[in-house]
Each structure stands twice: as structure tokens, then as C-alpha cells.
SELUMFI-125999 format. One line per 8 residues: their letters; for each residue y negated, z negated, x negated of N, C-alpha, C. Coordinates in steps of 0.2 Angstrom, whole numbers. Each point is the difference from the previous one (the first is absolute). Last residue first. Example, Ala and Ser with C-alpha at 12.3 -4.5 7.8 and 13.67 -1.06 7.14 Angstrom:
% SELUMFI-125999
sa	11,-35,-64,-6,-1,-4,-5,-3,4 | 28,0,-2,-6,0,4,-6,0,-4;
//
This chain:
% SELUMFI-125999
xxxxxxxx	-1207,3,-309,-7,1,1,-3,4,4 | 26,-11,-3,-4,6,-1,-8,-4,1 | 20,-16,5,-4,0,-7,-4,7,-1 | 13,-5,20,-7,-3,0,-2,0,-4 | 22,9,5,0,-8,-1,-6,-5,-1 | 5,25,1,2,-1,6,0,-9,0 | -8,13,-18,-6,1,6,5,-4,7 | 12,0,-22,-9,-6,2,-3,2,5;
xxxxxxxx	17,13,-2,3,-6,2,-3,-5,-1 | -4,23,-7,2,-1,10,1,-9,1 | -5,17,-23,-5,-8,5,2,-2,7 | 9,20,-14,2,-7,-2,-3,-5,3 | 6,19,16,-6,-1,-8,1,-6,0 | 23,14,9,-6,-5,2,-6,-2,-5 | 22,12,-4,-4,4,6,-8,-1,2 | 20,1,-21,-3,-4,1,-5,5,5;
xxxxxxxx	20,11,-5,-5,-2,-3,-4,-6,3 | 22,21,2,2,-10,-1,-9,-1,-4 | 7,25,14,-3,-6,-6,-1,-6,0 | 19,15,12,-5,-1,2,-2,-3,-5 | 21,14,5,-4,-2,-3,-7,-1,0 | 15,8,17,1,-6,0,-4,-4,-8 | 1,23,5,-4,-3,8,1,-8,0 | 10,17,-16,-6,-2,-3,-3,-4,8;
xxxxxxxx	23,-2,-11,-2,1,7,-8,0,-2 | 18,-6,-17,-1,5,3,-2,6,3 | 0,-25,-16,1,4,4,-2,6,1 | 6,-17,-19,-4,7,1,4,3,6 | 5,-24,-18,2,3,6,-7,2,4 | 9,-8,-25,-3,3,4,2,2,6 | 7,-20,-17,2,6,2,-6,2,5 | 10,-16,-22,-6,5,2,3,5,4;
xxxxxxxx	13,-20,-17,-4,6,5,-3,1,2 | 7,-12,-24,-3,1,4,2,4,5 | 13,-15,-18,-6,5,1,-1,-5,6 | 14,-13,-14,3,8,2,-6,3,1 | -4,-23,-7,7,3,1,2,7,-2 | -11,-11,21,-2,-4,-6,5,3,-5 | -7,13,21,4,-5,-2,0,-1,-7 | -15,12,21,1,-2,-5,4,-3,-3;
xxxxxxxx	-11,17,20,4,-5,-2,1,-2,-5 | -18,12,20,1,-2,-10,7,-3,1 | -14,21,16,4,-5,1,2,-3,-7 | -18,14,15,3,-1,-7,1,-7,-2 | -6,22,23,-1,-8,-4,4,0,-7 | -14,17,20,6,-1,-3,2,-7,-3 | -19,9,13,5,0,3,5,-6,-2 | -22,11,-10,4,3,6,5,-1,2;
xxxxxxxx	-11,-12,-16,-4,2,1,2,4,8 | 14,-10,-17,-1,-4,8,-5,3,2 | 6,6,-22,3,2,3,-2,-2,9 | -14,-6,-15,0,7,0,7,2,6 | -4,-22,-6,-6,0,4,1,7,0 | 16,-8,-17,0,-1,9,-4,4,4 | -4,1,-22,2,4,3,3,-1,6 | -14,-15,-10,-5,5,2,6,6,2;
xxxxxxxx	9,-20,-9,-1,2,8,-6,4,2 | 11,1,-21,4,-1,4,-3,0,6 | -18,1,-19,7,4,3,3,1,4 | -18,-17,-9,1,6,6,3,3,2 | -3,-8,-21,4,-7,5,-1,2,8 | -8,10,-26,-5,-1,5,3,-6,7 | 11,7,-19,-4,-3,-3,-5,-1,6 | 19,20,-7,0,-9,1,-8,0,0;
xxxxxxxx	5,24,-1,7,-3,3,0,-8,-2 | -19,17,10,2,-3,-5,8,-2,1 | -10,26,5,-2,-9,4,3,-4,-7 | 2,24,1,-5,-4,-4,-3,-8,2 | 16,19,12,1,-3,-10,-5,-1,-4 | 5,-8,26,-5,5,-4,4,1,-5 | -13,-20,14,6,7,3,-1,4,-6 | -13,-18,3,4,-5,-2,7,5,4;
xxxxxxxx	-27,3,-1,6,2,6,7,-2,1 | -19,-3,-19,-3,-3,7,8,1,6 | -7,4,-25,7,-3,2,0,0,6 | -19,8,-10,6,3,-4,5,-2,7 | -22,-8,1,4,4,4,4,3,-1 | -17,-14,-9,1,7,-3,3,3,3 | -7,-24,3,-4,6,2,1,5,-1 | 11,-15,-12,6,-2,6,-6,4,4;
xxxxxxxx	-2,-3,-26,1,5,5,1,1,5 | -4,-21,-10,-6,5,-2,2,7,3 | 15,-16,-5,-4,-3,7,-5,7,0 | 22,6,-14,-6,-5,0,-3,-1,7 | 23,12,-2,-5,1,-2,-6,-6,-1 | 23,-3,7,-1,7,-1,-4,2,-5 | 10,-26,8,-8,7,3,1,5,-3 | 20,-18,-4,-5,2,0,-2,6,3;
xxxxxxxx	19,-14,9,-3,5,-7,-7,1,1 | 13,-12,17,0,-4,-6,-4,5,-7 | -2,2,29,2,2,-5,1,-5,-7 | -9,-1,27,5,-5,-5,3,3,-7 | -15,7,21,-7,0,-8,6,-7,-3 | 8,3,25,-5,5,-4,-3,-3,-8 | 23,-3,13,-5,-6,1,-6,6,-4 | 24,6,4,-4,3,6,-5,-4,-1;
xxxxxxxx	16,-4,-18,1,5,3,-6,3,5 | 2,-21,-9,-3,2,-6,4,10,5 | 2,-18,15,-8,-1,-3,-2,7,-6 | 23,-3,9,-4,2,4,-8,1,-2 | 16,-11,-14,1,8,2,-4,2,3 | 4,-24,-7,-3,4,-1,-4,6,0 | 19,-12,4,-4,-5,3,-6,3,-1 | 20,11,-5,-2,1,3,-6,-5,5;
xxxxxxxx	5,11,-25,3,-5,4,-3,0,6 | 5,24,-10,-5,-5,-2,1,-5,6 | 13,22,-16,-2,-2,6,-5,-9,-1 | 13,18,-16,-1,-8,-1,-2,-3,7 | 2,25,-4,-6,-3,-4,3,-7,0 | 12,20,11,1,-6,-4,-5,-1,-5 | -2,15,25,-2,-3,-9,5,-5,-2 | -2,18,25,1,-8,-3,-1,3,-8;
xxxxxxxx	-9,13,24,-2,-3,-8,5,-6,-3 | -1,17,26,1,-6,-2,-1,1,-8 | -7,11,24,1,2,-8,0,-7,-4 | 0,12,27,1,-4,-4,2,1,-9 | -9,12,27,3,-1,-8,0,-4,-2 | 0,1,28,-8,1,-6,9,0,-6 | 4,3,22,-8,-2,2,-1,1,-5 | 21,8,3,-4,2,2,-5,-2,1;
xxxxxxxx	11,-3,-21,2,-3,6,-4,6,5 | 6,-5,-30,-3,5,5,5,-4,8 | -2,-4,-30,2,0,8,-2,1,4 | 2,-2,-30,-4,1,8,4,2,5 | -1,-13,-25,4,3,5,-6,1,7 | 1,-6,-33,-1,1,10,3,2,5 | -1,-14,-24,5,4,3,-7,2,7 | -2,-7,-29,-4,1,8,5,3,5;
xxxxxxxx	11,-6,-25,-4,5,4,-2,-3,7 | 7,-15,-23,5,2,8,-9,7,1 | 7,-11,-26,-6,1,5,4,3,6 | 9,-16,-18,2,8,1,-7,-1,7 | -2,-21,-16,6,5,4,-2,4,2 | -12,-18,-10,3,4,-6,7,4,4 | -20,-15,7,6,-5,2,8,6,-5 | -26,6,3,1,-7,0,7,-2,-3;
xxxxxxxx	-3,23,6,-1,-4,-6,-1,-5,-2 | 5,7,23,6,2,-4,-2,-3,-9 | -18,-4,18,8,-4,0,4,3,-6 | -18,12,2,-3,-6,-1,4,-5,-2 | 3,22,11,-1,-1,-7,-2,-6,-3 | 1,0,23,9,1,0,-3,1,-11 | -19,-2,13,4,-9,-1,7,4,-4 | -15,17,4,-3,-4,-6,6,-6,0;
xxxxxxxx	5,16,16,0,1,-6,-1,-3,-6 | -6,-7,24,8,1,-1,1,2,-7 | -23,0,7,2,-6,-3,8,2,1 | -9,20,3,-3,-3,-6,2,-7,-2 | 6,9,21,4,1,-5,-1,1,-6 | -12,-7,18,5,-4,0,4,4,-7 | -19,10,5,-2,-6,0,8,-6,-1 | -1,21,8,-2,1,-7,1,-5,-3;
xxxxxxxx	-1,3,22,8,0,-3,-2,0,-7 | -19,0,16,4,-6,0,9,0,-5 | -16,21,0,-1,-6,-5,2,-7,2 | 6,18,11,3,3,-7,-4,-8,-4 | -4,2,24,6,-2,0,3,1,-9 | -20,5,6,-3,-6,1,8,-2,-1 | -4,23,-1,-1,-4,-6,-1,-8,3 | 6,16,18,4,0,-9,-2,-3,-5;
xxxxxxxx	1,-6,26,-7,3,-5,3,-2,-6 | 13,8,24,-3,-5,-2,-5,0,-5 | 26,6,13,-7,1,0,-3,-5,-4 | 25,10,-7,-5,-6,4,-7,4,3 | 28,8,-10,-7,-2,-1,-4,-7,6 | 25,7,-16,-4,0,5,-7,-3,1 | 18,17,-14,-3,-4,-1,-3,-5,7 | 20,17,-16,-6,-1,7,-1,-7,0;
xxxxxxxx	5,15,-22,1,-5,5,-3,-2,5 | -2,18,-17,7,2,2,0,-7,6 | -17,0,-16,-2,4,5,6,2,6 | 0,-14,-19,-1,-4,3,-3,5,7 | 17,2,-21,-6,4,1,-1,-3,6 | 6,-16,-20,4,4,4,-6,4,5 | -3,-17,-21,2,7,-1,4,4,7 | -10,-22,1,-4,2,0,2,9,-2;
xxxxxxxx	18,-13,15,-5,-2,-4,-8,4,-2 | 17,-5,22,-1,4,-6,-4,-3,-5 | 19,-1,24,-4,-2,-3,-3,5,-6 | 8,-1,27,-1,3,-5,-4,-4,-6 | 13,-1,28,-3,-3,-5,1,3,-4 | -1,9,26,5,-1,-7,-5,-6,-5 | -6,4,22,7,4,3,3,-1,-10 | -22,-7,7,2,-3,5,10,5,-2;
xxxxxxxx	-14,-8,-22,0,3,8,2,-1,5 | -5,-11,-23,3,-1,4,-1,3,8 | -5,0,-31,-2,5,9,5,-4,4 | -3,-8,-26,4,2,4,-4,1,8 | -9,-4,-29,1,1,8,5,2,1 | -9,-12,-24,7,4,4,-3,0,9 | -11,-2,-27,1,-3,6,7,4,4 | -12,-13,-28,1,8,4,-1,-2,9;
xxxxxxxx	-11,-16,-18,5,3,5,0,8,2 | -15,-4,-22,1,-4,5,5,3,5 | -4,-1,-27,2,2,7,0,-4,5 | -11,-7,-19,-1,5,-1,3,6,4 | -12,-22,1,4,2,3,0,8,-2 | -16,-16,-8,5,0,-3,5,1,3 | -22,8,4,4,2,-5,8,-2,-4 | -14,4,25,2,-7,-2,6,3,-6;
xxxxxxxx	-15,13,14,-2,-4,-1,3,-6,-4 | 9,22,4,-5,2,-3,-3,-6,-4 | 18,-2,13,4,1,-7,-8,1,-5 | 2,-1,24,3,-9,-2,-1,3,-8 | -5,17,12,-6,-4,1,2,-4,-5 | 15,17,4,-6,2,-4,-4,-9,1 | 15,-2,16,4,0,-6,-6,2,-6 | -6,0,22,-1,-3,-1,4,-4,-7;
xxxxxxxx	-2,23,7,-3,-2,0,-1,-7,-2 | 18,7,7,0,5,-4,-7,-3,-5 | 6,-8,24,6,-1,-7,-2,2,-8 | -12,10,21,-1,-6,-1,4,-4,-8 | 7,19,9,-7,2,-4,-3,-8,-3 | 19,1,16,2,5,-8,-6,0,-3 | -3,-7,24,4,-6,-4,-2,2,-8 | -6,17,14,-5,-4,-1,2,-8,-5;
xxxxxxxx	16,18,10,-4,0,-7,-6,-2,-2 | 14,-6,20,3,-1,-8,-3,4,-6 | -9,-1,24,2,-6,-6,2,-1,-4 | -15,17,14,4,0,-3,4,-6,-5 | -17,7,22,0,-3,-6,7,-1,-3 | -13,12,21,6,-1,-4,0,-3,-8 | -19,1,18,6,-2,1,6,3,-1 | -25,-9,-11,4,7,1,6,-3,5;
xxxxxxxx	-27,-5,-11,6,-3,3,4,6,2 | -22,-3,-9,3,-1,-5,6,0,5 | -11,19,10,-4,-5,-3,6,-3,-8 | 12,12,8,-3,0,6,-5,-5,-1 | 18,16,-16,-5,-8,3,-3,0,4 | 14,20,-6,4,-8,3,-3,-7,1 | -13,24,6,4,-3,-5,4,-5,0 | -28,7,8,6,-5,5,5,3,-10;
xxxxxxxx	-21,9,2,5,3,4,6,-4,1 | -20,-7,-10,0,-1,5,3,4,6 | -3,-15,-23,6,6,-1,-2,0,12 | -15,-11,-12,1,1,-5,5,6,1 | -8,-14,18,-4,5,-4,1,3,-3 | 13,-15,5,-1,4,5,-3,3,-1 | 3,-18,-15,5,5,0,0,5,4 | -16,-15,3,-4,4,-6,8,3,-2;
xxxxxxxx	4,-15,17,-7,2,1,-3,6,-5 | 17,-16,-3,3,5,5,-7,6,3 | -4,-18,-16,5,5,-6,1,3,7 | -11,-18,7,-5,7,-3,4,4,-4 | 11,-16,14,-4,4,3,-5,4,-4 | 14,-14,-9,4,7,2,-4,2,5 | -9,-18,-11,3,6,-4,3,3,2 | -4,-16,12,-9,3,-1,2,6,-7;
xxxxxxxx	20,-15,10,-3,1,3,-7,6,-1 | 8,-15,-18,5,4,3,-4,6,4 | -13,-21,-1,-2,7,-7,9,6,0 | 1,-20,16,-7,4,1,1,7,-5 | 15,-16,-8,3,4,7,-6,3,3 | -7,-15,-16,5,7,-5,4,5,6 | -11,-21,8,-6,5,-5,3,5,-1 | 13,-17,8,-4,4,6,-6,6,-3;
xxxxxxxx	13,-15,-13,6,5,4,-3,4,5 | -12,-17,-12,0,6,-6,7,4,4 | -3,-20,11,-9,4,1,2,6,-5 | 19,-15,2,-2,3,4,-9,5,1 | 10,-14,-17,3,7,-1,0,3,7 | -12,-19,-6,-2,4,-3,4,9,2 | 8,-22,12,-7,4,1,-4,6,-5 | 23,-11,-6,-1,3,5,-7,2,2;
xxxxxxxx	-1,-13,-17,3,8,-5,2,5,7 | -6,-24,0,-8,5,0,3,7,-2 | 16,-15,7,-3,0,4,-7,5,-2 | 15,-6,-17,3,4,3,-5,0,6 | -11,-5,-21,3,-4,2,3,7,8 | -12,10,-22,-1,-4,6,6,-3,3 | -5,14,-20,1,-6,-2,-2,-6,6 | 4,25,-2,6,-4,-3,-2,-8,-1;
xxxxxxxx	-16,15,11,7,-1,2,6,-3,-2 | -22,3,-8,-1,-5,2,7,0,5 | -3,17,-17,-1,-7,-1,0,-7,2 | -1,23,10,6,0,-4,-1,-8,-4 | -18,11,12,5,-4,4,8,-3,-5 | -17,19,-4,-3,-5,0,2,-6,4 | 10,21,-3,-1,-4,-8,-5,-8,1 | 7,16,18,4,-3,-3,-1,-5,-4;
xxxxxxxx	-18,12,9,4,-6,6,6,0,-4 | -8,16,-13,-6,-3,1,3,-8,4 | 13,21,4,2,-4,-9,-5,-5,1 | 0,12,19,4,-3,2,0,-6,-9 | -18,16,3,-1,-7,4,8,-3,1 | -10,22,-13,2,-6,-3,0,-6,4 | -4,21,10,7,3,-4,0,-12,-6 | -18,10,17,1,-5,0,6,2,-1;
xxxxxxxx	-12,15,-3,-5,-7,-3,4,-6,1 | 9,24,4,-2,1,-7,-3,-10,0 | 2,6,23,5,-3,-2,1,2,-8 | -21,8,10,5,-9,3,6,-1,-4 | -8,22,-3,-6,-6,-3,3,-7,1 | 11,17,11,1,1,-8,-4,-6,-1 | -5,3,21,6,-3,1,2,1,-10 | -18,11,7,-2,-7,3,6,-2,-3;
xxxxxxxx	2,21,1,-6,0,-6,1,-10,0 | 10,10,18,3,3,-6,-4,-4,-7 | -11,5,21,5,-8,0,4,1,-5 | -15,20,2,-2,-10,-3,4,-6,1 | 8,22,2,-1,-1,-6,-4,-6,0 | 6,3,22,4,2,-4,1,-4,-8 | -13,-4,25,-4,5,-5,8,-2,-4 | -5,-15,16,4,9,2,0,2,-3;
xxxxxxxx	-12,-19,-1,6,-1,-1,5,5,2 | -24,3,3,3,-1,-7,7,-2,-1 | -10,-4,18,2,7,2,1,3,-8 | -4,-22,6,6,1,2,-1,10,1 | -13,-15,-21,1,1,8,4,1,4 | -1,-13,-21,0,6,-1,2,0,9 | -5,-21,-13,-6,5,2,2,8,0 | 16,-21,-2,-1,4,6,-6,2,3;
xxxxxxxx	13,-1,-19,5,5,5,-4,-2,4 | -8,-8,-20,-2,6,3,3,3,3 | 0,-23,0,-9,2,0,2,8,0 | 21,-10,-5,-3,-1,7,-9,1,3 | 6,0,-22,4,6,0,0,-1,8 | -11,-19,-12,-2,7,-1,5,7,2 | 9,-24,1,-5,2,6,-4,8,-3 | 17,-3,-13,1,-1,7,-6,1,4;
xxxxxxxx	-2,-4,-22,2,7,-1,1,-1,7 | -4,-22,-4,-9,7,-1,5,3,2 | 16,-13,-3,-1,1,6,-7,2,2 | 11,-1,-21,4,5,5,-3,0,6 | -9,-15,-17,-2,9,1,5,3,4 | 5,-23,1,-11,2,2,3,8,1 | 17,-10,-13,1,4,7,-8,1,5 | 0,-7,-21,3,4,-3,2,3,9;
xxxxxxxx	-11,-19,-7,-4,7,2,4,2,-3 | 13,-19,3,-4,5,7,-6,4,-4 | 15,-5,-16,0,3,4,-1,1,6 | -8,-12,-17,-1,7,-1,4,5,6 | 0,-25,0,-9,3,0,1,9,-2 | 24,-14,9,-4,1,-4,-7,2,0 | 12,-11,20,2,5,-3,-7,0,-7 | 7,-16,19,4,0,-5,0,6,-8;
xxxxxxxx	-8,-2,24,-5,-4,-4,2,2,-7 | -2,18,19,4,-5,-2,-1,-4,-9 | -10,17,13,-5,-5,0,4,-5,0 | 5,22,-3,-5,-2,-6,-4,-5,3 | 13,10,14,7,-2,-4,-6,-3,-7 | -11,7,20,5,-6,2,5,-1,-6 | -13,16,0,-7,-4,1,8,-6,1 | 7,20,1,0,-2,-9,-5,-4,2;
xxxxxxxx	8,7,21,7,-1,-4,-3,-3,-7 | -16,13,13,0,-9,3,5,-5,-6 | -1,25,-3,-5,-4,-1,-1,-7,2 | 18,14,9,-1,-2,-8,-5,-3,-3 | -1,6,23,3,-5,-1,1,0,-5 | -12,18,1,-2,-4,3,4,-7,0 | 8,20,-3,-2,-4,-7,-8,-5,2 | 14,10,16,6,-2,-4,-5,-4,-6;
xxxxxxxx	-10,14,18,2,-9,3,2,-4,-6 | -6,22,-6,-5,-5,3,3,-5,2 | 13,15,-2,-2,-1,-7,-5,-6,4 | 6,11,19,6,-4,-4,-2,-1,-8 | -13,14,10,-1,-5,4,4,-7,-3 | 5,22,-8,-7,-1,-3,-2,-7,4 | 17,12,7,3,-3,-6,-8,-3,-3 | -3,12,18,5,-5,2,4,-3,-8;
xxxxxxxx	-12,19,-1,-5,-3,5,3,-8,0 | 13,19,-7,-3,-6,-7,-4,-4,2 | 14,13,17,4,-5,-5,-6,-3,-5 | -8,17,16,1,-5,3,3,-6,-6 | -1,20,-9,-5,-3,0,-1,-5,3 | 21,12,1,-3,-5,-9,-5,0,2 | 5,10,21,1,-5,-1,2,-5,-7 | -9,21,5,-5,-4,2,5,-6,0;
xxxxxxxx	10,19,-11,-8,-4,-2,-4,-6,2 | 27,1,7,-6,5,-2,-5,0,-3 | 23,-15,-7,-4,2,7,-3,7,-1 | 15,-15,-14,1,6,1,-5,1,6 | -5,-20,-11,1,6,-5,5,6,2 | -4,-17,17,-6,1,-5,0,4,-5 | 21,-7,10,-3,3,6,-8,4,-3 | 12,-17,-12,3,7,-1,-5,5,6;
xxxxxxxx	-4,-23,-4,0,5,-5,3,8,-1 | 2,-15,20,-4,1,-2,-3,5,-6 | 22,-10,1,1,6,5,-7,1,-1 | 2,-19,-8,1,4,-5,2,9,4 | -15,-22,8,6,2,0,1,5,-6 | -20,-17,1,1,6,2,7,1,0 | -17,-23,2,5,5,-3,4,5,3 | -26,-14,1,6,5,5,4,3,-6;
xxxxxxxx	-18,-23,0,5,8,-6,2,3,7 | -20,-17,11,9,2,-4,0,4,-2 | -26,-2,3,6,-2,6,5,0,-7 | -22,-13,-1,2,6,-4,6,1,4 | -24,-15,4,7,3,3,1,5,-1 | -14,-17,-14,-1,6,4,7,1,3 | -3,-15,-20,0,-5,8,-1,7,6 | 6,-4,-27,-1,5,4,0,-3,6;
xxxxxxxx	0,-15,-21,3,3,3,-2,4,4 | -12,-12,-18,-1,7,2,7,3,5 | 0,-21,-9,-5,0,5,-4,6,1 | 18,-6,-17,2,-2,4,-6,1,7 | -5,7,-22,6,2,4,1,0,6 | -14,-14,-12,-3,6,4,8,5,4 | 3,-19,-13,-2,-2,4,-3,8,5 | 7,1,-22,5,-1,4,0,0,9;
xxxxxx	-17,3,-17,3,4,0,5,0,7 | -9,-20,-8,-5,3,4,3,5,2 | 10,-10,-18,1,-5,8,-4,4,5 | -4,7,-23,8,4,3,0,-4,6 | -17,-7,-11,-1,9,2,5,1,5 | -2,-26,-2,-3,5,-4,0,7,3;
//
């Protein structure tokens, strides 16, 4: 019928032109770019302009291939179809704009708004419409699924910090502590405190029958002394240690953990009718990178399990947020924020991976059945050694390279 045809076209619109590699960029780059001169932010957006093209150029392949899996609902492949119109259309207009037009300021300004305004709903969109067929695939299709939707969200990573780094140069172009999005002194522990703070307002906003949710506790583990505090202590008096790197991609991977740390540790304590334990943190510092450790007594998760429902994509148990009918509206699209959701989409967790790894860093799970959870961050230092962790190759390298291309 329709939908087998659908399918099938998918699958036979693969891209057979020779499209070159991602080139991921260093995060020394970024910097180099938004302190330059004039002619060199112009060279930058010339060249970011090039790199959008390749970038969403392969994400369009990425949706011909995820909506031509069989398994999936009739609403939602045209639910990724559309994300993949919006694509190829947005590749039609990076690349009828000339290259002496790519110098021009306000129209690349003008161009990059419009893009990334239309595709604000693609990450929620690719969630929702997979969420149901994640939970209900056998582990082998749940690996391959979570591999093409790791490649998808890692791209769209990647194509957001080049237009948020792009249109933050504009925006503030005397430079400042931000240097586009990315800064090299980022402040941990009060990015941690904000975080904490934040993610508490959320736990309590969303889920009325948590009337308090955890408090928290950090401890600084500097290089010459240790210092603890809580939320009443003046948190300006404590040194801190920093990092390089992009402060909001780091603020919403931490968000993300400490909205599930809260929700389970309120969740357990009621269940089981005992004292609510506080979020503990601890931070520690090396010469290559920081570290910011999260334990919970939520009741932690069994471990035959853990890994899948931790780092497996579209594994949440709660409910959607919002109806089907909104998942185009781009409310939720960013899944960062005090306005991201806190359950339902199954994103989460390793959408925040994918953030922190984005440059370097990583994020580390343990679990013990029981007791909690930890979570630890580890945010290196060295911008010359942060490099973007993206998918390189277009996704058809390997029909073309096996004789199945056209």
C-alpha cells in the first residue's frame, strides 16, 4: 500500500552524488573565530556555511534511512518524512546563496535565524516518533536503532553549535567572557549550584505529588584544600575550578541528571515512607580536566537492565509531555533549559552524553540496586585537545562502498 511505497521510496532516494566528510572542528577553532578580525569572522562563516551544507546534507540521508525502518508506525514515518522536507529544503538554501553572498553579514545572519527557528522541532519530532517502537524492540533492533538515532542527535549537536557560535558572534561582537558560545573559564561550581537549584524548582514544578524535592550538598575538591557548602552558604567566597568549553551544552547535560537524581531520590523516599537523603556532589579538579561527581538515593536500577534503560534512546517509562499533535511546535525541541521536559521523551540521559562528549568530555553511570545512583562528569581542559566527537562519514559510505549506491 501507501505506506510500503513510502517506505520504499525512502529507501531509493539515497543520495548517490559525492558529498565530502563532516570536518569536526576543535574548540581552539572556535575561539580563534570569534576573537579574530573582520576578515577573519568572514572567512569563519564562509566556512561554517560550507560545513552546514555537508552537516545537513547527511541528516537528510539520516531521516530517508530512519523512516524507512519497517517496524515503525504510519504516522510516524511522515512524521520524520517532514523533518526530512525541512532538511533537504534548508540545504537548497545554503546552497543558492553565492559565495560572495556568504561574506555578506546580515544576510548570513538573516539565513542562519530562519534555519535553525525551522528546525528547533527536529530533535522532539525524531524522539517521539521512535519512542514506541523502542520500547518494544527485541535488544538487537534496540542496538541498531540506538545506533542511527546516536548518529542523528550527535549531527544535530554538532549544526547547533555552529549556528548558536555563528549568530553569538554577531550578536556580542566586542568579544566579553563569551567568545561566540564558548568560553575558556567556565566556572564549575557555580554552574553545578545553578544547576541543583534549577533542577529542584523543576522536580517540584512538574510532579505535584513531590512536594519537596531533595535538597543538595556540594563539596570543591581543590588542588590545595577541600570545602563544603550548601544552598545557604555565600558560594562567591569559594574557589572554584574552571574549564573550557560551551556553557550551556555542559548546563543542560548536568540538568538532565539532576532532574532524574531528584525525581527518583523523591520518588524512593515516599515509596518506602523514609527521610528524604539530599543529592550529594563533589567536584575535583586534575591538570587535564574537572570532574563532577552526582550520587542519589533514588533506589538505583537493576543492573541487567541499566545500561539499556540509562543510555538506550526513546527508553522512558512516562508519559509524553504533550500530545502527538505538538511534537512540530518546538516547545521541548532542545531537551535544555527551564523549559525542557523532565520525563516522557526517553532522550535524556544520552542526549546528555552526546552533549557532554560533544567535546571531549564524557559521562560516566553507576548504579546500585538499593541505594542510588552516580553520575560523573568528566570536562576537560585543553581547548586543542577538544575535538568534536560527530559522525564524519555520509551515511551511504557503506552501500556506495558495497555496490548498493546508485
Amino acid at each position: 500500500g501507501g505506506w510500503a511505497d513510502l517506505r520504499a521510496l525512502c529507501l531509493c532516494e539515497a543520495v548517490a552524488m559525492p558529498v565530502p566528510r563532516a570536518h569536526p572542528v576543535r574548540l581552539s577553532n572556535l575561539f580563534d573565530w570569534a576573537r579574530g578580525c573582520a576578515v577573519e569572522r568572514a572567512r569563519g562563516r564562509v566556512l561554517a556555511h560550507e560545513e552546514l551544507i555537508t552537516r545537513f546534507t547527511h541528516q537528510r540521508e539520516r531521516t530517508r534511512r530512519l523512516a524507512a525502518m519497517s517496524q515503525l508506525h504510519e504516522r510516524s514515518v511522515m512524521s520524520i518524512v517532514n523533518v526530512g522536507t525541512r532538511l533537504a529544503r534548508t540545504v537548497d538554501e545554503l546552497e543558492k546563496v553565492s559565495a560572495q553572498n556568504r561574506k555578506d553579514e546580515a544576510a548570513h545572519v538573516r539565513l542562519l535565524n530562519m534555519i535553525k527557528h525551522k528546525h528547533l522541532p527536529d530533535t522532539a519530532t525524531i524522539a517521539l516518533a521512535f519512542k514506541r517502537l523502542c520500547s518494544e524492540a527485541s535488544e538487537r533492533e534496540s542496538q541498531e536503532i540506538d545506533q542511527s538515532l546516536d548518529e542523528f542527535f550527535r549531527s544535530n549537536i554538532g549544526i547547533n553549535t555552529l549556528l548558536d557560535h555563528s549568530l553569538a558572534i554577531h550578536e556580542h561582537p566586542e568579544g566579553g567572557p563569551l567568545c561566540g558560545v564558548v568560553r575558556d573559564d567556565v566556572d564549575v561550581r557555580s554552574l553545578v549550584l545553578d544547576v541543583c537549584e534549577l533542577g529542584r524548582e523543576l522536580c517540584e514544578r512538574n510532579f505535584p505529588h513531590i512536594p519537596d524535592a531533595p535538597d543538595h550538598k556540594i563539596a570543591v575538591h581543590c588542588k590545595r584544600e577541600r570545602l563544603e557548602f550548601g544552598a545557604d552558604v555565600n558560594v562567591d567566597a569559594v574557589p572554584s575550578p574552571t574549564v573550557v568549553g560551551v556553557p550551556h551544552l555542559i548546563h543542560a547535560a548536568m540538568l538532565e541528571v539532576v532532574k532524574n537524581a531528584m525525581r527518583a531520590t523523591a520518588e524512593y523516599a515516599i515509596a518506602h515512607n523514609i527521610e528524604m537523603q539530599p543529592l550529594h556532589v563533589a567536584i575535583a579538579e586534575s591538570d587535564e580536566e574537572v570532574c563532577v561527581l552526582f550520587e542519589d538515593r533514588g533506589g538505583g536500577i537493576p543492573r541487567r537492565t541499566a545500561e539499556r534503560l540509562l543510555f538506550g534512546y526513546c527508553r522512558s517509562s512516562a508519559e509524553v509531555p504533550h500530545p502527538p499533535e505538538l511534537e512540530e511546535s518546538g516547545r521541548h525541541a532542545s531537551f535544555s533549559g527551564a523549559d525542557s521536559p523532565i520525563a516522557g521523551f526517553g532522550v535524556g540521559l544520552p542526549y546528555a552524553r552526546a552533549q557532554i562528549q560533544y567535546f571531549g568530555g564524557d559521562l560516566k553511570v553507576l548504579s546500585v540496586p538499593g541505594l542510588g545512583t552516580s553520575a560523573c562528569f568528566h570536562l576537560p581542559r585543553d581547548p586543542d585537545q577538544a575535538v568534536e566527537e560527530i559522525p564524519v562519514d555520509p551515511p551511504w559510505r557503506d552501500d556506495l562502498a558495497q555496490g548498493r549506491g546508485r
